[in-house]
PyMOL Python script that loads the backbone (N, CA, C, O; Angstrom):
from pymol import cmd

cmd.read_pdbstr("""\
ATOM      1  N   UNK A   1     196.044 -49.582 -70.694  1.00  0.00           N
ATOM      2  CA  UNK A   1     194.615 -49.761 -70.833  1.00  0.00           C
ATOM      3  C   UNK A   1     194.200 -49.201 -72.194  1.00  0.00           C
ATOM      4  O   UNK A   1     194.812 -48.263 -72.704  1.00  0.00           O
ATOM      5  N   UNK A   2     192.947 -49.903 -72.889  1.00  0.00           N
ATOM      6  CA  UNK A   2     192.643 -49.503 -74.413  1.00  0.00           C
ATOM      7  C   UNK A   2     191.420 -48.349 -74.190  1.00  0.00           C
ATOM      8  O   UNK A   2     190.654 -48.370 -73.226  1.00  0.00           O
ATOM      9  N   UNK A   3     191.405 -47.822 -74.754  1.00  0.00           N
ATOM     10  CA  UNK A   3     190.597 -47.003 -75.191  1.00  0.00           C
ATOM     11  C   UNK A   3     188.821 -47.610 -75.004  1.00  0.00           C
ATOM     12  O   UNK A   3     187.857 -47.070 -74.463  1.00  0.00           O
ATOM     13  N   UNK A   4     188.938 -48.745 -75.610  1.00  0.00           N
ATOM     14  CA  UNK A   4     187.607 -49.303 -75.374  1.00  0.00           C
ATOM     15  C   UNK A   4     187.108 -49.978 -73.874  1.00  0.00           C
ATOM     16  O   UNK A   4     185.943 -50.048 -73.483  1.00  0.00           O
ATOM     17  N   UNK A   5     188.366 -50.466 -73.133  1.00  0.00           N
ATOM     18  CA  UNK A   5     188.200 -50.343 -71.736  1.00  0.00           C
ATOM     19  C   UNK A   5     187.956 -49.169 -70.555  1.00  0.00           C
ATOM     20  O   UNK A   5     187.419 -49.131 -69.448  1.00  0.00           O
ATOM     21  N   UNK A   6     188.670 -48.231 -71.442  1.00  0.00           N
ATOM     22  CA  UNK A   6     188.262 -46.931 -70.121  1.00  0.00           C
ATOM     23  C   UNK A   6     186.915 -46.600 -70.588  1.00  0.00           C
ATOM     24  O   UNK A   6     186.248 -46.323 -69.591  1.00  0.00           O
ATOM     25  N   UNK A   7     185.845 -46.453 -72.214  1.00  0.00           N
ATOM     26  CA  UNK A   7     184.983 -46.507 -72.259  1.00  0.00           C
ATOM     27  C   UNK A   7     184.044 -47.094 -71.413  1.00  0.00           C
ATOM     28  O   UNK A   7     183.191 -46.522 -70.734  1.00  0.00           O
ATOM     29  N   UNK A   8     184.309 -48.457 -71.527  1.00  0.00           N
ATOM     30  CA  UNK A   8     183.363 -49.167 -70.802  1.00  0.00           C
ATOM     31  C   UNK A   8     183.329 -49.223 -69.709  1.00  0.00           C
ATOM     32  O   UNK A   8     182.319 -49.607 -69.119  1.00  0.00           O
ATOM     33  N   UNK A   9     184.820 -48.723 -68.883  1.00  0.00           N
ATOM     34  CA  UNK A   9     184.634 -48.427 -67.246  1.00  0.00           C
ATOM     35  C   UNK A   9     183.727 -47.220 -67.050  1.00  0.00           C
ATOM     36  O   UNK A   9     182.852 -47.064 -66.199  1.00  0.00           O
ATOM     37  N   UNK A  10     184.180 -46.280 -68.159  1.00  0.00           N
ATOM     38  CA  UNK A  10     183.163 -44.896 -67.595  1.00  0.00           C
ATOM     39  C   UNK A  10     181.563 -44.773 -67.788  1.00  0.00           C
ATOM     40  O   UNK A  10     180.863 -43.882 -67.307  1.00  0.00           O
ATOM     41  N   UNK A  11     181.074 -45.995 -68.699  1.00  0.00           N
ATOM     42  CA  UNK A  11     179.518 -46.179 -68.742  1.00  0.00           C
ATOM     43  C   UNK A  11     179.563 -47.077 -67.471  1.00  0.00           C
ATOM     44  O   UNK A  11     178.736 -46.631 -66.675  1.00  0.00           O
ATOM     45  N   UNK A  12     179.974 -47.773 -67.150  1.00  0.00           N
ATOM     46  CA  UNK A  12     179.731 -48.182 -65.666  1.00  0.00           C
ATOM     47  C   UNK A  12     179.382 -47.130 -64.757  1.00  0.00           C
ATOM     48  O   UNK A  12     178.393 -46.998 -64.037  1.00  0.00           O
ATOM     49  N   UNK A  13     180.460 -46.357 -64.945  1.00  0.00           N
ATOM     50  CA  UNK A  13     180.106 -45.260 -64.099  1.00  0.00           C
ATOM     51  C   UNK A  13     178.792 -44.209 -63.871  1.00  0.00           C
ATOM     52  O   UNK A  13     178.586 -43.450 -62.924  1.00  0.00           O
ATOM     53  N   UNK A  14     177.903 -44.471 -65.207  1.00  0.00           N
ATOM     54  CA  UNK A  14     177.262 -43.418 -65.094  1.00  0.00           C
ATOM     55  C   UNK A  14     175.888 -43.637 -64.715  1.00  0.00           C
ATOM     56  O   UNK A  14     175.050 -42.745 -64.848  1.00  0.00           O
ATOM     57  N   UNK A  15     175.522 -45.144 -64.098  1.00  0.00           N
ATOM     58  CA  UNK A  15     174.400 -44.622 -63.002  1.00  0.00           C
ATOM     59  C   UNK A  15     174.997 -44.159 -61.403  1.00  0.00           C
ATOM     60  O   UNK A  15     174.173 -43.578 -60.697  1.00  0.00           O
ATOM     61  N   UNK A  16     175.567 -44.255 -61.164  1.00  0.00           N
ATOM     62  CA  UNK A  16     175.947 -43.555 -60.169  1.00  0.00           C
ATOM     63  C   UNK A  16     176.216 -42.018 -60.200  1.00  0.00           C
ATOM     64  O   UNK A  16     175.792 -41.229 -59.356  1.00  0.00           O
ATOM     65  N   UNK A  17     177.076 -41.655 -61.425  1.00  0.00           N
ATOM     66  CA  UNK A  17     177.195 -40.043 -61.629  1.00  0.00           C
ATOM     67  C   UNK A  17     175.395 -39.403 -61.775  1.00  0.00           C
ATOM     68  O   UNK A  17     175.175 -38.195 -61.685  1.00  0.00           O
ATOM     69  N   UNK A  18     174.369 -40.321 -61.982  1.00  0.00           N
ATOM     70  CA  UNK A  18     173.228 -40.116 -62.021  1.00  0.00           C
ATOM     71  C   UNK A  18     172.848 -40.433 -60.882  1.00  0.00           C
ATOM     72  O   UNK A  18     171.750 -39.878 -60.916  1.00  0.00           O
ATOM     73  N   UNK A  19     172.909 -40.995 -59.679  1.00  0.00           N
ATOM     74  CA  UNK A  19     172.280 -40.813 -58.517  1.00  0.00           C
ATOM     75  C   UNK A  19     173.178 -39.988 -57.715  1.00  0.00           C
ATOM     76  O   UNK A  19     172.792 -39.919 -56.548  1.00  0.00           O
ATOM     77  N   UNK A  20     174.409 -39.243 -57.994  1.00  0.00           N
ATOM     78  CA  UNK A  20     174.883 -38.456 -57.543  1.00  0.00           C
ATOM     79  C   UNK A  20     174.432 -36.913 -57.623  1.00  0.00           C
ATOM     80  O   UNK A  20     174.487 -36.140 -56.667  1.00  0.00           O
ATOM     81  N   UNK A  21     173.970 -36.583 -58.930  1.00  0.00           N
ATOM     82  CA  UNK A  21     173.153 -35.579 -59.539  1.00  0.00           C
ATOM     83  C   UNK A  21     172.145 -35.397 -58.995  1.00  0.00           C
ATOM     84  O   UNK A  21     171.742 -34.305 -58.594  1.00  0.00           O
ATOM     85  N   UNK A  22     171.459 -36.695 -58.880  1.00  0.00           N
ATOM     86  CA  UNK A  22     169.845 -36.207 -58.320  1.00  0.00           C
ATOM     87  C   UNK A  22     169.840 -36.050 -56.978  1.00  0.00           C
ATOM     88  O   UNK A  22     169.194 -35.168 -56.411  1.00  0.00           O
ATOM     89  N   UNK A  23     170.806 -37.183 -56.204  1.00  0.00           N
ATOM     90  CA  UNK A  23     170.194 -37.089 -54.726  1.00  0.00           C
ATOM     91  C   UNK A  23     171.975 -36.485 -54.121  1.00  0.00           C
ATOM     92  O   UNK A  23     172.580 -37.461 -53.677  1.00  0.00           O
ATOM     93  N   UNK A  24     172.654 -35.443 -54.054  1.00  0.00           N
ATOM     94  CA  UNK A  24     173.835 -35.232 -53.988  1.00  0.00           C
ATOM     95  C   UNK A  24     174.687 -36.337 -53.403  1.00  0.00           C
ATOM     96  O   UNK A  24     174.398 -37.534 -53.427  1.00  0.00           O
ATOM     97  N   UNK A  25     176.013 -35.674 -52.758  1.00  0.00           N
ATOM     98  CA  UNK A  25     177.380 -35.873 -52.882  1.00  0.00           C
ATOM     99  C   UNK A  25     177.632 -36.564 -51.734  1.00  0.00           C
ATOM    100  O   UNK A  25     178.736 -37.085 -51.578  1.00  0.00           O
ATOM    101  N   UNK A  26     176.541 -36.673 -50.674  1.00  0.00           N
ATOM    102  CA  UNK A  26     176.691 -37.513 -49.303  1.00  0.00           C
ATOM    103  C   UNK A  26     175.608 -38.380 -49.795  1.00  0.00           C
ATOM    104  O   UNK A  26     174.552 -38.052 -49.253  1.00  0.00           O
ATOM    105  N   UNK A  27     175.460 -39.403 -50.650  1.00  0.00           N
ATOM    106  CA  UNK A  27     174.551 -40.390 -50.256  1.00  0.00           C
ATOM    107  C   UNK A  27     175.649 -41.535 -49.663  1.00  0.00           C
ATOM    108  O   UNK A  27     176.813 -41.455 -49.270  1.00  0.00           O
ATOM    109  N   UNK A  28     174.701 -42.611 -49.798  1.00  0.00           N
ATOM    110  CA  UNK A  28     175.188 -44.147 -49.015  1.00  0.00           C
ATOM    111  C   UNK A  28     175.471 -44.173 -49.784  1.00  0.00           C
ATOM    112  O   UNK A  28     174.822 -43.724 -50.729  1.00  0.00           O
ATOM    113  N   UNK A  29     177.631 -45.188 -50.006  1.00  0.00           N
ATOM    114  CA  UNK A  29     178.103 -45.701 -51.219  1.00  0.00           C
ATOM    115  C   UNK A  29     177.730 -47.049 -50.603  1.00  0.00           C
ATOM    116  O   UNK A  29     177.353 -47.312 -49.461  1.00  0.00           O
ATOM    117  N   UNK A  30     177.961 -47.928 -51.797  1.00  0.00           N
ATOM    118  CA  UNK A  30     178.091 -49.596 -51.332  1.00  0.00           C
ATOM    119  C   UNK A  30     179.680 -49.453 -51.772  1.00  0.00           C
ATOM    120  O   UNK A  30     180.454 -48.523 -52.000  1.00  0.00           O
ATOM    121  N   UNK A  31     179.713 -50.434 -51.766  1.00  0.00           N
ATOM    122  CA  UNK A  31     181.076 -51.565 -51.581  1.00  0.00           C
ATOM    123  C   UNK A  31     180.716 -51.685 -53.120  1.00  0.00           C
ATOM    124  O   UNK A  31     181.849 -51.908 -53.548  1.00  0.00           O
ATOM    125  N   UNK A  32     179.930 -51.687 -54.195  1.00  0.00           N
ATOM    126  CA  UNK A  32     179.511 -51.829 -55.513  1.00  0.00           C
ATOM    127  C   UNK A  32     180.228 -49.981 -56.129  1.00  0.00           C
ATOM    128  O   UNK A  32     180.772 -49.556 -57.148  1.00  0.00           O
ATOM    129  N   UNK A  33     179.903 -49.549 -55.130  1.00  0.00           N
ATOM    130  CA  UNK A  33     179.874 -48.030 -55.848  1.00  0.00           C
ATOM    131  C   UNK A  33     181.807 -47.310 -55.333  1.00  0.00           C
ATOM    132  O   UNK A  33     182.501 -46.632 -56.092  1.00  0.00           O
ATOM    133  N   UNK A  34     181.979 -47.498 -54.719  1.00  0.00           N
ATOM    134  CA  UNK A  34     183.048 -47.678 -54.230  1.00  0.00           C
ATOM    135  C   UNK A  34     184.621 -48.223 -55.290  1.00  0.00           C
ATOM    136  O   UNK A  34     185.677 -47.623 -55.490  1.00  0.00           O
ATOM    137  N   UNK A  35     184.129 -49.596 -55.773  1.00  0.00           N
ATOM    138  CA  UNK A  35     185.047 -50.029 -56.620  1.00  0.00           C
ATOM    139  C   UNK A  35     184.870 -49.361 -57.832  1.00  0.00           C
ATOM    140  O   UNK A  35     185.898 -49.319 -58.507  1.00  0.00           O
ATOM    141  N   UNK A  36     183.440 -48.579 -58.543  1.00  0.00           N
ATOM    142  CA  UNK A  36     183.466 -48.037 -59.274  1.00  0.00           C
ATOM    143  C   UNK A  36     183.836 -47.044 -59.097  1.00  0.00           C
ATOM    144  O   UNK A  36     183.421 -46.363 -60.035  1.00  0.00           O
ATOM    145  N   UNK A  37     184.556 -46.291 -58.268  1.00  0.00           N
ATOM    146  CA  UNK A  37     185.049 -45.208 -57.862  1.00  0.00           C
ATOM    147  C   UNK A  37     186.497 -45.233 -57.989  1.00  0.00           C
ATOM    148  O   UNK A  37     187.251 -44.295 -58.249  1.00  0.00           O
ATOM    149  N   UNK A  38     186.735 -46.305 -57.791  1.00  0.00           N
ATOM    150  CA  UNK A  38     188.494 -46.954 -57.574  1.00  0.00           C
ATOM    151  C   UNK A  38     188.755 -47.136 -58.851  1.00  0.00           C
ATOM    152  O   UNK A  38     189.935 -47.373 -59.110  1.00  0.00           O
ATOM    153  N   UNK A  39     188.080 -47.100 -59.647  1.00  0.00           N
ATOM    154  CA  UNK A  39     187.964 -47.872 -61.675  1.00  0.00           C
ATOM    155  C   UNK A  39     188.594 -46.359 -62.101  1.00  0.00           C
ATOM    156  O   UNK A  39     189.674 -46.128 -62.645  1.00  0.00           O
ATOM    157  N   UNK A  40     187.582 -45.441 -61.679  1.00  0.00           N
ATOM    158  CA  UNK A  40     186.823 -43.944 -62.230  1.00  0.00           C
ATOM    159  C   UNK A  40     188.748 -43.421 -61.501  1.00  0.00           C
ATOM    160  O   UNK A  40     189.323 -42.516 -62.106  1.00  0.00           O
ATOM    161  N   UNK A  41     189.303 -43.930 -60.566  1.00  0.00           N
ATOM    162  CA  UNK A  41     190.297 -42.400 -60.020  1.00  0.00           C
ATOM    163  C   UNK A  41     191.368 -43.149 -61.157  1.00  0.00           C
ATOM    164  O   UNK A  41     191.905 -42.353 -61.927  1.00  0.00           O
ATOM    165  N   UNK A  42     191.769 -44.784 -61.352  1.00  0.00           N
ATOM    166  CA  UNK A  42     192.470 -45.151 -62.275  1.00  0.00           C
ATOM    167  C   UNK A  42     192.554 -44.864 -63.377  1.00  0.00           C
ATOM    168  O   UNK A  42     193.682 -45.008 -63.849  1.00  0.00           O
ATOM    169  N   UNK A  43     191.582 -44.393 -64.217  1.00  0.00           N
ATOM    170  CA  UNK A  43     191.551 -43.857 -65.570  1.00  0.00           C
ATOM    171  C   UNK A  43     191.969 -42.119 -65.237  1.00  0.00           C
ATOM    172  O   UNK A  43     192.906 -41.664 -65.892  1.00  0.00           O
ATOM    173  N   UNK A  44     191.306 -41.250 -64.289  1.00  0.00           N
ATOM    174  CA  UNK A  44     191.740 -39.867 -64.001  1.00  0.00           C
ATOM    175  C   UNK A  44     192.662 -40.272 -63.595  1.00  0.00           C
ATOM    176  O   UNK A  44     192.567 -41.121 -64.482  1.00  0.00           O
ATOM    177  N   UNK A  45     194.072 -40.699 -62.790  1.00  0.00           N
ATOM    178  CA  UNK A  45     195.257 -40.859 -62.931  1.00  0.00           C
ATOM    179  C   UNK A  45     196.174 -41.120 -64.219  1.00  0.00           C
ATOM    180  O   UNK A  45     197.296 -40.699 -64.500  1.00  0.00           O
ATOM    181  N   UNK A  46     195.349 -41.911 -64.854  1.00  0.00           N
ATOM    182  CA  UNK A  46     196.372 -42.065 -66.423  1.00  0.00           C
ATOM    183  C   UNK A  46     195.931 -40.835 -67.715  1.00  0.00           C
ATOM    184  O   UNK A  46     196.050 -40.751 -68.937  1.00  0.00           O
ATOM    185  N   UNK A  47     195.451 -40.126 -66.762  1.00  0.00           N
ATOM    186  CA  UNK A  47     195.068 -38.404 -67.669  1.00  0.00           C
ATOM    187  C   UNK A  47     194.006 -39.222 -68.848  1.00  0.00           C
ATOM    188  O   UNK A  47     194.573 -39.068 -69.930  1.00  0.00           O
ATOM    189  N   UNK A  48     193.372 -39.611 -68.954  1.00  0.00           N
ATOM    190  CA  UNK A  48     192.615 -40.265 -70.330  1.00  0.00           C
ATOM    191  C   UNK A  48     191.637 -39.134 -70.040  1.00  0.00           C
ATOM    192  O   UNK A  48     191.794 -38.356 -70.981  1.00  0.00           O
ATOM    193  N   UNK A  49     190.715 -38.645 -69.228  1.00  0.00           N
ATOM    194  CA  UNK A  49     189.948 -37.460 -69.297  1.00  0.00           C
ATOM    195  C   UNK A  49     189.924 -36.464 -69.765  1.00  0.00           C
ATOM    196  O   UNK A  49     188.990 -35.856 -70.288  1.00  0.00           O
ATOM    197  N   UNK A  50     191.373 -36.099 -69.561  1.00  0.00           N
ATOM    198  CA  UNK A  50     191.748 -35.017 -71.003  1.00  0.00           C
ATOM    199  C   UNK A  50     190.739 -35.123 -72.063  1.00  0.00           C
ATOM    200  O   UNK A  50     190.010 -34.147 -72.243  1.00  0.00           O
ATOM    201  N   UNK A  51     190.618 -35.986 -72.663  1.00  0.00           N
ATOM    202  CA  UNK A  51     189.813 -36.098 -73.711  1.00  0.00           C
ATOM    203  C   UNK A  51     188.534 -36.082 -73.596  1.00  0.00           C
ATOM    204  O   UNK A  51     188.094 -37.106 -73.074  1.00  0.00           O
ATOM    205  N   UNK A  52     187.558 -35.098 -73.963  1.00  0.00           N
ATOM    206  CA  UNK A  52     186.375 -35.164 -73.935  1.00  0.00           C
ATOM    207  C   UNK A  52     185.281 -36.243 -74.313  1.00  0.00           C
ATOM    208  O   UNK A  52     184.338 -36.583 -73.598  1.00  0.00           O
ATOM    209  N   UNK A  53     185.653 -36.815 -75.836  1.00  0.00           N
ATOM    210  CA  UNK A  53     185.314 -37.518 -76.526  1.00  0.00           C
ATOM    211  C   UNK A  53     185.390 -38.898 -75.524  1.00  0.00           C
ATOM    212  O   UNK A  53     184.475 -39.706 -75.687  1.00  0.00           O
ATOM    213  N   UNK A  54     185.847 -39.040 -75.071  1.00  0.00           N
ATOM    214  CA  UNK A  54     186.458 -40.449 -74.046  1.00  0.00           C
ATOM    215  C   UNK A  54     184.912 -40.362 -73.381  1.00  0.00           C
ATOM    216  O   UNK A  54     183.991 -41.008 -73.882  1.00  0.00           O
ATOM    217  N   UNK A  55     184.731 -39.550 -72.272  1.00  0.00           N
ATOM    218  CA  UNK A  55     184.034 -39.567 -71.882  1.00  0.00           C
ATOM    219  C   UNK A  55     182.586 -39.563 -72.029  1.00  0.00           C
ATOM    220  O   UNK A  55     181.727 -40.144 -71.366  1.00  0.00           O
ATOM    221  N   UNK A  56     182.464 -38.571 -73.316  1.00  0.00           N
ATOM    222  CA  UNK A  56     181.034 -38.203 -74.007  1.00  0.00           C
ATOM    223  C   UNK A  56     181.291 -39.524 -74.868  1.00  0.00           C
ATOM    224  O   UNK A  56     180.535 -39.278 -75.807  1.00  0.00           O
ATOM    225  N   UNK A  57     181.836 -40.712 -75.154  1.00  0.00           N
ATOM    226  CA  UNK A  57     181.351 -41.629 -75.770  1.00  0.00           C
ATOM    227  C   UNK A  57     180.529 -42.736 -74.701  1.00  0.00           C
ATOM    228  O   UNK A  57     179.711 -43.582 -75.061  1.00  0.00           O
ATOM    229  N   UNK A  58     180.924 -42.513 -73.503  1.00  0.00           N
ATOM    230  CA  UNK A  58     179.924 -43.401 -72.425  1.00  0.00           C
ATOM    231  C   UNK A  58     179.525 -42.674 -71.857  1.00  0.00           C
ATOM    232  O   UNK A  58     179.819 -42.667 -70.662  1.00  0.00           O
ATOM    233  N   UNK A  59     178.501 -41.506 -72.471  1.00  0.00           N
ATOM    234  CA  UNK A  59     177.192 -40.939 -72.169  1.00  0.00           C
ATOM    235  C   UNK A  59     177.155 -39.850 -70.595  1.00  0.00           C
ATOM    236  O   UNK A  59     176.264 -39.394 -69.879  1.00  0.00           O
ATOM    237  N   UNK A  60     178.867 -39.793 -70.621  1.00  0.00           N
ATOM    238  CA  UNK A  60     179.337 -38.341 -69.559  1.00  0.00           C
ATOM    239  C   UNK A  60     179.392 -37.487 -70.269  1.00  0.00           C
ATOM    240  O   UNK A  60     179.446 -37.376 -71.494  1.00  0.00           O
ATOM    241  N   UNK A  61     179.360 -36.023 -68.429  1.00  0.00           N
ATOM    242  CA  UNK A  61     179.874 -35.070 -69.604  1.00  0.00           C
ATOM    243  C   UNK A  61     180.370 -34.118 -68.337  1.00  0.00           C
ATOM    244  O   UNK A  61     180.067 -34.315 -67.160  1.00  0.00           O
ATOM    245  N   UNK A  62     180.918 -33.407 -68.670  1.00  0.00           N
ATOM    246  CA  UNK A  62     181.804 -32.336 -67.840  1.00  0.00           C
ATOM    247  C   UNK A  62     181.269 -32.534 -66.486  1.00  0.00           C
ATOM    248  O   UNK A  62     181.762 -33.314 -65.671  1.00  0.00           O
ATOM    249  N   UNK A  63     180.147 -31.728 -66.262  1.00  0.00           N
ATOM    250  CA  UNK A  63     179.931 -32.315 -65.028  1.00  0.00           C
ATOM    251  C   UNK A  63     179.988 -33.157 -64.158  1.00  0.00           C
ATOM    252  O   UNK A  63     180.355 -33.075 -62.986  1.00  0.00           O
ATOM    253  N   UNK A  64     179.425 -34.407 -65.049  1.00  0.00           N
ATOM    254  CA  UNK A  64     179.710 -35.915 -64.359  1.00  0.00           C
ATOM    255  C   UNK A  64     180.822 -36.636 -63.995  1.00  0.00           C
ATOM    256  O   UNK A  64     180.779 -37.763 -63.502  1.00  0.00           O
ATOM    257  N   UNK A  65     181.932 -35.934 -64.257  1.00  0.00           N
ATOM    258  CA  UNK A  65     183.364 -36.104 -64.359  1.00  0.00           C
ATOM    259  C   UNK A  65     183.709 -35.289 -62.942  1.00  0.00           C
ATOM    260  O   UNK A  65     183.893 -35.802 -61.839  1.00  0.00           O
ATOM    261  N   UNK A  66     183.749 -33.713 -63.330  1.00  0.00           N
ATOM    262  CA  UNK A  66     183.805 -33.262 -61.966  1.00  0.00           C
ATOM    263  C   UNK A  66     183.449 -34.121 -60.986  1.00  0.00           C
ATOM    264  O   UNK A  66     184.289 -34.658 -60.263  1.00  0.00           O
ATOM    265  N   UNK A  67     182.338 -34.297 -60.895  1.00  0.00           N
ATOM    266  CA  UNK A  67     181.563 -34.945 -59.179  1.00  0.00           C
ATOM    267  C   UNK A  67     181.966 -36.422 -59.393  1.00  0.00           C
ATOM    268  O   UNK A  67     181.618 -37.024 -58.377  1.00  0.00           O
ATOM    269  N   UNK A  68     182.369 -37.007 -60.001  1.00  0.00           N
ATOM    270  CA  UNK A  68     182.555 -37.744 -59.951  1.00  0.00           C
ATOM    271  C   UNK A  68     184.091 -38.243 -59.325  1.00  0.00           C
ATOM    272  O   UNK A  68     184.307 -39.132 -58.500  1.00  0.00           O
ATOM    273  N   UNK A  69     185.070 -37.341 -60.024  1.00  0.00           N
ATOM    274  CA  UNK A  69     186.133 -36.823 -59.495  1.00  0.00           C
ATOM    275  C   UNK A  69     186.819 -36.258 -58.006  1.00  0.00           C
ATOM    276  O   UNK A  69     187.809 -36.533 -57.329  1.00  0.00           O
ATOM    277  N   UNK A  70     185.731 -35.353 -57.937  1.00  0.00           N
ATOM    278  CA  UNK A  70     185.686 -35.256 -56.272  1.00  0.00           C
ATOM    279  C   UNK A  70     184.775 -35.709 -54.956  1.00  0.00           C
ATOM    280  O   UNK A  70     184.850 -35.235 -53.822  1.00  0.00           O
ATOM    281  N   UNK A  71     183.912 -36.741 -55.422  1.00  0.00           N
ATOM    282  CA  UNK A  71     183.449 -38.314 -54.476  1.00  0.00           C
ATOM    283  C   UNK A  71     184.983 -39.171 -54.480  1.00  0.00           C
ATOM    284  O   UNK A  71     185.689 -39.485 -53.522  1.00  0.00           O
ATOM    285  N   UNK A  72     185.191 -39.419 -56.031  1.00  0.00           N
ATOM    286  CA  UNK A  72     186.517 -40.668 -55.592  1.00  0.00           C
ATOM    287  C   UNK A  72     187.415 -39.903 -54.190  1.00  0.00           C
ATOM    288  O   UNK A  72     187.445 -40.294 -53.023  1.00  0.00           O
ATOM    289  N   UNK A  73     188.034 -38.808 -54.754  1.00  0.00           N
ATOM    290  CA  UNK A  73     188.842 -38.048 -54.049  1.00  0.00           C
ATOM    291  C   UNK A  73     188.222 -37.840 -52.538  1.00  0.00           C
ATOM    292  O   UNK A  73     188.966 -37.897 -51.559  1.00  0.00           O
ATOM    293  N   UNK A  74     187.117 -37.649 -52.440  1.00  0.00           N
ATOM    294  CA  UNK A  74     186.621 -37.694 -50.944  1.00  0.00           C
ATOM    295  C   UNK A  74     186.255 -38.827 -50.000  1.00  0.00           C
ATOM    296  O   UNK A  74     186.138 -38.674 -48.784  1.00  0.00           O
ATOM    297  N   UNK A  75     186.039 -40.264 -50.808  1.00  0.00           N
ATOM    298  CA  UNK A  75     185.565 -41.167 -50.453  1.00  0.00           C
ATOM    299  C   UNK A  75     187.128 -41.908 -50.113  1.00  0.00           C
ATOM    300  O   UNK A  75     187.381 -42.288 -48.970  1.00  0.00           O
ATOM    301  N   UNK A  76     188.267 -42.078 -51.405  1.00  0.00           N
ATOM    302  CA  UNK A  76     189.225 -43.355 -51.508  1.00  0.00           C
ATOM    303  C   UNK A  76     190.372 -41.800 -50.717  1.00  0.00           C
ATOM    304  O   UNK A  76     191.499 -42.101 -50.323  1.00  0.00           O
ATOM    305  N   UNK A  77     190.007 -40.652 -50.624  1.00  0.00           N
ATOM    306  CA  UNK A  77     191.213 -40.012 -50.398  1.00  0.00           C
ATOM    307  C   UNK A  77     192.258 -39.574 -51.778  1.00  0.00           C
ATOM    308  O   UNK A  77     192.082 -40.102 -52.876  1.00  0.00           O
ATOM    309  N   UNK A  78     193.044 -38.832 -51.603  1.00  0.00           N
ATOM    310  CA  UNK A  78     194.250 -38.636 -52.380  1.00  0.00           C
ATOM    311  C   UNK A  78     194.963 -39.080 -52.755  1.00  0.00           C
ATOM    312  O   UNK A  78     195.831 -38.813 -51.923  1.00  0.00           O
ATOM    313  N   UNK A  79     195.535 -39.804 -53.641  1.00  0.00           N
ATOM    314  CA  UNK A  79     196.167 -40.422 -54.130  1.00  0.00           C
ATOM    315  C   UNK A  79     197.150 -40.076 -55.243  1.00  0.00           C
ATOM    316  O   UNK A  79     196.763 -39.500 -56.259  1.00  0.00           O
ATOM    317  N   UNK A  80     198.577 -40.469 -55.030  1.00  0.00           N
ATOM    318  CA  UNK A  80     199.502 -40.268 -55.717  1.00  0.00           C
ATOM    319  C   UNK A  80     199.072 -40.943 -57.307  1.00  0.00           C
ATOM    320  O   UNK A  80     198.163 -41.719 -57.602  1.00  0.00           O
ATOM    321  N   UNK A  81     200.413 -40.122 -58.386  1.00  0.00           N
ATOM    322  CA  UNK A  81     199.744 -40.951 -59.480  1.00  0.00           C
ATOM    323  C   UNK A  81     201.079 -42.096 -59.400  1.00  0.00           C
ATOM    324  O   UNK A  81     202.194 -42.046 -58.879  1.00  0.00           O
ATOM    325  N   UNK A  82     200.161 -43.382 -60.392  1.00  0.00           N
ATOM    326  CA  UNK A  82     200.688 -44.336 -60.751  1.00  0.00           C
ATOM    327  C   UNK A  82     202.066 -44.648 -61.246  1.00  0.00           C
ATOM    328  O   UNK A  82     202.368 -43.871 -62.152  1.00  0.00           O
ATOM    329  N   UNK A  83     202.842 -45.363 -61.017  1.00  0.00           N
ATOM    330  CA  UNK A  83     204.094 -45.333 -61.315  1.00  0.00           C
ATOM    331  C   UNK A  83     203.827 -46.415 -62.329  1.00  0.00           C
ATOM    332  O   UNK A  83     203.175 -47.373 -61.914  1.00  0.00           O
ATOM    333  N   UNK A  84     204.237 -46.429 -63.645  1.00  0.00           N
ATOM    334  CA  UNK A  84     204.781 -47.241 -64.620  1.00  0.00           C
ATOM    335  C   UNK A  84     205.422 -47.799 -64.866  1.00  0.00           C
ATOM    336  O   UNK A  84     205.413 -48.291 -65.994  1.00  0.00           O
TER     337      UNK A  84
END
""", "prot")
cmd.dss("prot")
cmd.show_as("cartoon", "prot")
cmd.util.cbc("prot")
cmd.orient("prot")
């Protein structure tokens, strides 16, 4: 995956890391919010988060990563990493 794709998956991500913030960590997911969740654990499996800059270029930031991190993990479960 390029660099400019995990960008643009993680601005996807960030109205949701914004209705996660405001209204917490048990709201209603859809089936919309969900796959963006499944996007969000694929890029944190290929370690790209490491990088700050990654993220703070589609308008995250530490926080939004955390919770965001542990919804996927609570919602899709645990998951092994990716085999190559």
């Amino acid at each position: 995956m390029k660099k400019t794709e995990v960008i643009a998956i993680l601005t996807a991500c960030r109205p949701l890391a914004d209705r996660l913030a405001a209204q917490g960590i048990y709201i209603k997911l859809t089936d919309a919010d969900r796959a963006i969740l499944a996007n969000f654990n694929l890029i944190a499996l290929d370690d790209w988060l490491n990088d700050p800059d990654i993220y703070k270029a589609a308008g995250l930031h530490q926080l939004d990563i955390n919770t965001l991190g542990f919804e996927a993990a609570r919602v899709l479960g645990k998951n092994k990493r990716r085999k190559h």
